[in-house]
Jmol script that loads the backbone (N, CA, C; Angstrom):
load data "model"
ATOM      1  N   UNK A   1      14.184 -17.065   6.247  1.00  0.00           N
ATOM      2  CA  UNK A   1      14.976 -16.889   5.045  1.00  0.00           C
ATOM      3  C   UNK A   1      14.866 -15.437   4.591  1.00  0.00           C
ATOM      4  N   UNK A   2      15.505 -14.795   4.375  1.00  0.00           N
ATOM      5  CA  UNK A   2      16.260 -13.204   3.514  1.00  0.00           C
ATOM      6  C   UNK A   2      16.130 -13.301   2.219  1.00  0.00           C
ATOM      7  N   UNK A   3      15.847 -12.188   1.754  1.00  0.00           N
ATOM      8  CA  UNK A   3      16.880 -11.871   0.629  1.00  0.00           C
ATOM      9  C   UNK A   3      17.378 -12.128  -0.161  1.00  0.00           C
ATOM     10  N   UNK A   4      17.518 -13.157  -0.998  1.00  0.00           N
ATOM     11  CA  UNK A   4      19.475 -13.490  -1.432  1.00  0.00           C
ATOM     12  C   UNK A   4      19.707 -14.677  -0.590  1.00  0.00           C
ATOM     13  N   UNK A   5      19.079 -15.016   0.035  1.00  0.00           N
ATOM     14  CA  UNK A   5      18.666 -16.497   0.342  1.00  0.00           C
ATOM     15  C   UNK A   5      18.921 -17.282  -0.521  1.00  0.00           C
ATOM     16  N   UNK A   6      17.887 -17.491  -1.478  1.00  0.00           N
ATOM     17  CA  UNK A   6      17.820 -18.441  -2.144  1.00  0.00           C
ATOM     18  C   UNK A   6      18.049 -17.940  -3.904  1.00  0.00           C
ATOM     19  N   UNK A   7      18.188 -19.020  -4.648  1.00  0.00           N
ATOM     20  CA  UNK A   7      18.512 -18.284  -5.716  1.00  0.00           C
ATOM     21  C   UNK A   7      17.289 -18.200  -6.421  1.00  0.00           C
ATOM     22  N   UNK A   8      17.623 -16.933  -7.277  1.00  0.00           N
ATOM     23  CA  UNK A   8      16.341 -15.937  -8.149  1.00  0.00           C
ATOM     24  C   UNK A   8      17.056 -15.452  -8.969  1.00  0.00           C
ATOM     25  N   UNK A   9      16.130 -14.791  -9.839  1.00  0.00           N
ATOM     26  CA  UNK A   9      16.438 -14.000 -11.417  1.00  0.00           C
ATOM     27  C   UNK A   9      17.132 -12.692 -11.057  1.00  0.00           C
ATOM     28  N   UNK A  10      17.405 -12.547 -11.695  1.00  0.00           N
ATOM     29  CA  UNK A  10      17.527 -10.663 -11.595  1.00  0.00           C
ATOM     30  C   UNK A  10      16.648 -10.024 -11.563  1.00  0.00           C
ATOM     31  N   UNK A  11      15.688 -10.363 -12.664  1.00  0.00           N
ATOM     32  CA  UNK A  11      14.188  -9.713 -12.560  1.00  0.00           C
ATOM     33  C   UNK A  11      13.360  -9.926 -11.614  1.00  0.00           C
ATOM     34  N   UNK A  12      13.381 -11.068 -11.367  1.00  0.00           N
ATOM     35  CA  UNK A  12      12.294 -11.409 -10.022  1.00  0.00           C
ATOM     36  C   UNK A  12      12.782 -10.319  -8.633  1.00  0.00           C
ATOM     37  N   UNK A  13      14.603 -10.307  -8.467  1.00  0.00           N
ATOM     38  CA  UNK A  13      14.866  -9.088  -7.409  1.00  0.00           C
ATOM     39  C   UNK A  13      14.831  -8.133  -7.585  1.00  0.00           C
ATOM     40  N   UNK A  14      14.579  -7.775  -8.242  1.00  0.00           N
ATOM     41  CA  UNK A  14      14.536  -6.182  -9.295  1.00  0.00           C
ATOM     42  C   UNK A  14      13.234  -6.089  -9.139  1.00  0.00           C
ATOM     43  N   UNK A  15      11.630  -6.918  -9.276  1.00  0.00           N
ATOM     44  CA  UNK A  15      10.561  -6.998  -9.118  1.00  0.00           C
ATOM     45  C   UNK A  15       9.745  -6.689  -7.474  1.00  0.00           C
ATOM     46  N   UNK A  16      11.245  -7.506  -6.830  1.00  0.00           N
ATOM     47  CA  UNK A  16      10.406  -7.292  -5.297  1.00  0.00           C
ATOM     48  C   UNK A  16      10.939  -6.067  -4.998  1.00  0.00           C
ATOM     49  N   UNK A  17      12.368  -5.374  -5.231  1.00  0.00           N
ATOM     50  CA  UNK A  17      12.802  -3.912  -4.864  1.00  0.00           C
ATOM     51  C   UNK A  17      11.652  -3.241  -5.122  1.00  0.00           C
ATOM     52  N   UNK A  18      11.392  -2.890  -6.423  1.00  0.00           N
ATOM     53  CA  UNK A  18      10.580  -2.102  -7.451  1.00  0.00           C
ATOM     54  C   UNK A  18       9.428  -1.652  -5.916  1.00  0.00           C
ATOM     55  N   UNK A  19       8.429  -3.231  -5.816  1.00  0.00           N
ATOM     56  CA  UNK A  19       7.401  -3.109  -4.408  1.00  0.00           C
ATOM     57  C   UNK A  19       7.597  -2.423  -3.712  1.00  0.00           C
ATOM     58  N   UNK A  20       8.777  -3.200  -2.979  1.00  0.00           N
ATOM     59  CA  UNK A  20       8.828  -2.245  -1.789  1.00  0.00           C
ATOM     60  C   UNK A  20       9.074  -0.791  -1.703  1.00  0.00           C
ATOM     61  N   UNK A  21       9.957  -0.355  -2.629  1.00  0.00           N
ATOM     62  CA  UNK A  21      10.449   1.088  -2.831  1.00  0.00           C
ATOM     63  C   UNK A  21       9.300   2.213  -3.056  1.00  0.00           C
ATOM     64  N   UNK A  22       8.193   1.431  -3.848  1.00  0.00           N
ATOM     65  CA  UNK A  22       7.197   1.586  -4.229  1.00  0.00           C
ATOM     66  C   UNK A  22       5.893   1.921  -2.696  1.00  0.00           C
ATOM     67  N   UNK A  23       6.582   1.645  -1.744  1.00  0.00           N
ATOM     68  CA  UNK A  23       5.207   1.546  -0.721  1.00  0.00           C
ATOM     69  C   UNK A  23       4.154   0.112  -0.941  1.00  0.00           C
ATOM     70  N   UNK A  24       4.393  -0.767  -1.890  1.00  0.00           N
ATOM     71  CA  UNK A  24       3.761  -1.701  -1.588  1.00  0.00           C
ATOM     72  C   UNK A  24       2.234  -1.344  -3.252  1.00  0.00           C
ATOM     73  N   UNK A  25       3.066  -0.625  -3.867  1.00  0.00           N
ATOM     74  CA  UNK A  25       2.022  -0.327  -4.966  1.00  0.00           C
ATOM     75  C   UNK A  25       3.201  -1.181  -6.338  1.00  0.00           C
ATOM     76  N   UNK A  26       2.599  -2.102  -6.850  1.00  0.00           N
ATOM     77  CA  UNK A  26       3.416  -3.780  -7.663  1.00  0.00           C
ATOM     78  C   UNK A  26       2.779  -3.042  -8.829  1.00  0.00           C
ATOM     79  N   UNK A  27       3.505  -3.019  -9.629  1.00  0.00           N
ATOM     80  CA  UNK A  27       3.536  -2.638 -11.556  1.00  0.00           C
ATOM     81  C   UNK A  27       4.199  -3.897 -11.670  1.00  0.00           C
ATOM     82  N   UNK A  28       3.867  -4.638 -12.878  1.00  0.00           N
ATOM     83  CA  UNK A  28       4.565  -6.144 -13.270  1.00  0.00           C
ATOM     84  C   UNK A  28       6.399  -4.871 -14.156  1.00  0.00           C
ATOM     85  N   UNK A  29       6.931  -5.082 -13.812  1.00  0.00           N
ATOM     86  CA  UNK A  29       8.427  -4.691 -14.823  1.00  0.00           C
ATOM     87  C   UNK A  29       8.126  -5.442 -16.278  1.00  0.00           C
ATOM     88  N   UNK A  30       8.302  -4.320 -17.234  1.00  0.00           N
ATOM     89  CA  UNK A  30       8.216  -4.289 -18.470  1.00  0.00           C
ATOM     90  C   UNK A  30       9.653  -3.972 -19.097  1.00  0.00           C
ATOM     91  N   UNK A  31       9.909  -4.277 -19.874  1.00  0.00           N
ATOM     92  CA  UNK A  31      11.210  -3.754 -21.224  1.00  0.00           C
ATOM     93  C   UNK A  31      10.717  -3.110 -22.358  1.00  0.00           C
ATOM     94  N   UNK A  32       9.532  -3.607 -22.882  1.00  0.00           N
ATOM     95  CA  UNK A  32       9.023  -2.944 -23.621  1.00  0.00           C
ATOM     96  C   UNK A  32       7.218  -1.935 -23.266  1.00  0.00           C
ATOM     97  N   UNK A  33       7.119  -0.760 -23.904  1.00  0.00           N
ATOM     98  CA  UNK A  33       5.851  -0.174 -23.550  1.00  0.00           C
ATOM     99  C   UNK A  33       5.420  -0.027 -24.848  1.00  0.00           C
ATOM    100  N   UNK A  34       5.765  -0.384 -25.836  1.00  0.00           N
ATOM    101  CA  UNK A  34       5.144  -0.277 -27.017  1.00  0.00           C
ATOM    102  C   UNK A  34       5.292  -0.598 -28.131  1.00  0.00           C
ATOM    103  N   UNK A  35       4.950  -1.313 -29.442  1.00  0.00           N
ATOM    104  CA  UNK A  35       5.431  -2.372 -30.982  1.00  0.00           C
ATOM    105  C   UNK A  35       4.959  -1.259 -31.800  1.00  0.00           C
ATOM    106  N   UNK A  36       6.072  -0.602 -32.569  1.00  0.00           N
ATOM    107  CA  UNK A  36       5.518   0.183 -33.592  1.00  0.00           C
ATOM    108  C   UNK A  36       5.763  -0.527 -35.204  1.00  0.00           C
ATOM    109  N   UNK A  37       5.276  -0.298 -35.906  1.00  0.00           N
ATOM    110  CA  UNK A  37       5.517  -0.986 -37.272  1.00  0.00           C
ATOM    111  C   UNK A  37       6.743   0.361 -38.100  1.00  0.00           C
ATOM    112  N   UNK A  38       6.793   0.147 -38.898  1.00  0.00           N
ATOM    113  CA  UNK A  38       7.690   0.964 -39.441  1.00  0.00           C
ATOM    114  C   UNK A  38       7.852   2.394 -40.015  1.00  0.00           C
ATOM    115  N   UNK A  39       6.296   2.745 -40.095  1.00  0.00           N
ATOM    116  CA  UNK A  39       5.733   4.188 -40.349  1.00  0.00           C
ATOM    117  C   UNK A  39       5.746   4.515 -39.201  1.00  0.00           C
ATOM    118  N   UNK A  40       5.556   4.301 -37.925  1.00  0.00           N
ATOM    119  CA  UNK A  40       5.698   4.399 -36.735  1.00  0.00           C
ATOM    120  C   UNK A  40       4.014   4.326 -35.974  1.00  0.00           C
ATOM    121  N   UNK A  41       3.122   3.830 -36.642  1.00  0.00           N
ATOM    122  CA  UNK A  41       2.094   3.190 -36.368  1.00  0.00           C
ATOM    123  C   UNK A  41       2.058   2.434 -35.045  1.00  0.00           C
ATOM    124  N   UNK A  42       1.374   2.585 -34.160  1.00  0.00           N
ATOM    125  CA  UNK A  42       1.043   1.706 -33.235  1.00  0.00           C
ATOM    126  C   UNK A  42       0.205   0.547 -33.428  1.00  0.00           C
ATOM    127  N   UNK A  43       1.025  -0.375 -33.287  1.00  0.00           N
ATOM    128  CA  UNK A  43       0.484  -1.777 -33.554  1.00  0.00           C
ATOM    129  C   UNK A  43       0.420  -2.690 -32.000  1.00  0.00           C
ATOM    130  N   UNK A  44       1.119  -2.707 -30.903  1.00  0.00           N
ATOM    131  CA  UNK A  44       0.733  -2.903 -29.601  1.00  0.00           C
ATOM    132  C   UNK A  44       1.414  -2.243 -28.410  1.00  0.00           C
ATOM    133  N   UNK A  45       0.318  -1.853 -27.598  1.00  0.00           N
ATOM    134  CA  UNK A  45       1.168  -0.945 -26.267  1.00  0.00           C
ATOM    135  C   UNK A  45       0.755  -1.914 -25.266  1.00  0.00           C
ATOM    136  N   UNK A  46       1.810  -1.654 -23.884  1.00  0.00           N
ATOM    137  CA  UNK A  46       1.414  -2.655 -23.078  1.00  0.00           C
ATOM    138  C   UNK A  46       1.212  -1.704 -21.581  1.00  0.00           C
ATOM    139  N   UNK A  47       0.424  -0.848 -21.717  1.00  0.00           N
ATOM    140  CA  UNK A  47       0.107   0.529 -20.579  1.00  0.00           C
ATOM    141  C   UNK A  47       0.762  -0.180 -19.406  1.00  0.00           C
ATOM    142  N   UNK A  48       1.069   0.950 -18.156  1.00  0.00           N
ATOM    143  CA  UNK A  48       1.201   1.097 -16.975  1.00  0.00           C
ATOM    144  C   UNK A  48       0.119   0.033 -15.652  1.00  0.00           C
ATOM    145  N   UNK A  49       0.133  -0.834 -15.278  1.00  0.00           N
ATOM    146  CA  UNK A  49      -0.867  -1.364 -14.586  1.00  0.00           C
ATOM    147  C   UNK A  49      -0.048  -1.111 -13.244  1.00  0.00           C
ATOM    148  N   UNK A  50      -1.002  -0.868 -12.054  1.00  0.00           N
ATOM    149  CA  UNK A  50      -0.669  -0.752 -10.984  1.00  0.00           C
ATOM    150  C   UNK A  50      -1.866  -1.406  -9.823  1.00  0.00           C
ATOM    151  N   UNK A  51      -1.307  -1.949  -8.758  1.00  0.00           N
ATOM    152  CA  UNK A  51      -2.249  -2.288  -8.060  1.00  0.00           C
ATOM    153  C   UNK A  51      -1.626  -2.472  -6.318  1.00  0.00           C
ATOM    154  N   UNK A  52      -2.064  -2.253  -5.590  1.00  0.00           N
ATOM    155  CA  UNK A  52      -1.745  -1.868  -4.077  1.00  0.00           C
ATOM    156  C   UNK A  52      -1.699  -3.520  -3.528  1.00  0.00           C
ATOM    157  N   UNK A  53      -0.655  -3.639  -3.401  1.00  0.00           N
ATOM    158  CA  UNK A  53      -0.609  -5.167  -2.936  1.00  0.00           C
ATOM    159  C   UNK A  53      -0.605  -4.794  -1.109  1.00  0.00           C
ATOM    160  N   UNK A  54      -0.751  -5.970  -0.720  1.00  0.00           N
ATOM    161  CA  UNK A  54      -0.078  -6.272   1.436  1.00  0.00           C
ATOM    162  C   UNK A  54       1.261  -6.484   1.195  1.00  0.00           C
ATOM    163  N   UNK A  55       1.856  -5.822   1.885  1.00  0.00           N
ATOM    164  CA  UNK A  55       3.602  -5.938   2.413  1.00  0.00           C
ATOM    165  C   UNK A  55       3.279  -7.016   2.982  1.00  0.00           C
ATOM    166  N   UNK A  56       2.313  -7.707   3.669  1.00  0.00           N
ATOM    167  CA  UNK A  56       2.711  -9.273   4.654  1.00  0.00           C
ATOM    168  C   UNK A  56       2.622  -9.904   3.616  1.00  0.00           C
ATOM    169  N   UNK A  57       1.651  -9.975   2.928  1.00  0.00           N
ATOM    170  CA  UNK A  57       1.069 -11.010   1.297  1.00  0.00           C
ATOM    171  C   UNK A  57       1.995 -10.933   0.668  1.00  0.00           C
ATOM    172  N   UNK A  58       2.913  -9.978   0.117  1.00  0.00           N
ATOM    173  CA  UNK A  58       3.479  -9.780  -1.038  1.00  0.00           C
ATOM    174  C   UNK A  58       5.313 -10.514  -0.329  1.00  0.00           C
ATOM    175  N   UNK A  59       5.803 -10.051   1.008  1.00  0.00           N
ATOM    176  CA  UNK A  59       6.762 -10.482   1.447  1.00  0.00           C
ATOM    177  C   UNK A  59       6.778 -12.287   1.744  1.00  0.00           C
ATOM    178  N   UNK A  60       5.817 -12.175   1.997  1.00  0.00           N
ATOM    179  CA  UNK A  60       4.881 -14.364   2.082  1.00  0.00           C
ATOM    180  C   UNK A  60       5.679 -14.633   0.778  1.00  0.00           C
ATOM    181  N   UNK A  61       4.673 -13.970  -0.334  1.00  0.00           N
ATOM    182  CA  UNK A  61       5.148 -14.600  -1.641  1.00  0.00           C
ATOM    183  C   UNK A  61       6.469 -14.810  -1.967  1.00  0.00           C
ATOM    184  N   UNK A  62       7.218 -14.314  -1.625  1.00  0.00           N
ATOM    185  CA  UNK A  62       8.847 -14.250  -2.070  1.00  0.00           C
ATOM    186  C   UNK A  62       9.392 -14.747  -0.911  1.00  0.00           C
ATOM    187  N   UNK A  63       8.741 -15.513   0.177  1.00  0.00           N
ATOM    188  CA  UNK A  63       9.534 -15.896   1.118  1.00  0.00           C
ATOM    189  C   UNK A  63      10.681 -15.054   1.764  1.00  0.00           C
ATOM    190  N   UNK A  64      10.229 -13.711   2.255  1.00  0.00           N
ATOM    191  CA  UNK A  64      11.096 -13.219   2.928  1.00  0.00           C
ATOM    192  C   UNK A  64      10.310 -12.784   4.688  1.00  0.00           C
ATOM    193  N   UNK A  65      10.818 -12.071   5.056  1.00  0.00           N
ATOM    194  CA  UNK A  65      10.430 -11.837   6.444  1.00  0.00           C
ATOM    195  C   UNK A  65      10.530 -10.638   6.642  1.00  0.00           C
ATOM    196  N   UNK A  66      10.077  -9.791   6.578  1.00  0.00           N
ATOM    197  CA  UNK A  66       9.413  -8.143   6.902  1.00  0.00           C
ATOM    198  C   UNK A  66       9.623  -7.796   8.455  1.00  0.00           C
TER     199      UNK A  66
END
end "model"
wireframe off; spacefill off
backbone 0.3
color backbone group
């Protein structure tokens, strides 16, 4: 199974591009990086996480074939 196989989110394909384009280094996709209150106070940030996944592991997960 491919690709576009089966049906998925937008985000979820937008999630596995992101990987691969990436070399195989997975950041979760965010919309927001930060909740300010109205003085412009930081009240919650949601930082950058990164972590080096396997192209075999990570292509498994999404059922595709590498």
């Amino acid at each position: 199974m491919t690709l576009g196989a089966m049906g998925m989110a937008p985000l979820e394909v937008a999630q596995i591009y992101q990987t691969l384009v990436a070399d195989g280094f997975y950041s979760p996709l965010l919309s927001i990086n930060a909740v300010l209150d109205t003085d412009g106070k930081l009240l919650k940030s949601y930082p950058l996480k990164l972590s080096n996944v396997s192209m075999k592991r990570f292509c498994i997960n999404y059922v595709m074939l590498c």
